[in-house]
Phi, psi and omega in degrees: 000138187256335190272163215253135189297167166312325205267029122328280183301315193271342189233020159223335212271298192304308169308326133030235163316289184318325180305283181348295186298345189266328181312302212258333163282344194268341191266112271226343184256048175067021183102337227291330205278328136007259197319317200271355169266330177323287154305330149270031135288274211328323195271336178288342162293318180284334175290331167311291163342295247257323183289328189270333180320287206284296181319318195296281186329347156290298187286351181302310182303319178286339158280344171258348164284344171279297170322314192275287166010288178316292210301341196276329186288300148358278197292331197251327180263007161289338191276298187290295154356299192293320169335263193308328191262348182273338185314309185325000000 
């Protein structure tokens, strides 16, 4: 799925926000405590991304490295099989 399922949106993307908007409306100072939770979510999200980003593309790598592994095993014992029946 590329797109973020609803139950994303209902139970993180809207509360959220909302938290956010009420966050920045109580604060009486010029926004700072907002803008400054604000900002460190974002930033603690883009380092979250960038580590599952780099992991997916690791096991991803690591699955075409299992696949071939199988398929050569596969393949050597279909060879003895054919091997052994062409023998008969």
């Amino acid at each position: 799925m590329i797109t973020p399922s609803i139950v994303f949106y209902i139970f993180f993307a809207i509360p959220y926000i909302a938290i956010m908007y009420w966050l920045v409306k109580q604060d009486k100072k010029k926004h700072a405590w907002g803008v400054t939770v604000i900002t460190a979510i974002a930033i603690a999200g883009f380092f979250v991304s960038q580590r599952a980003s780099r992991i997916a593309v690791q096991n991803y790598k690591q699955h075409q490295i299992d696949a071939r592994e199988l398929e050569r095993e596969a393949d050597s014992i279909l060879n003895t099989l054919n091997r052994d029946t062409t023998k008969k």
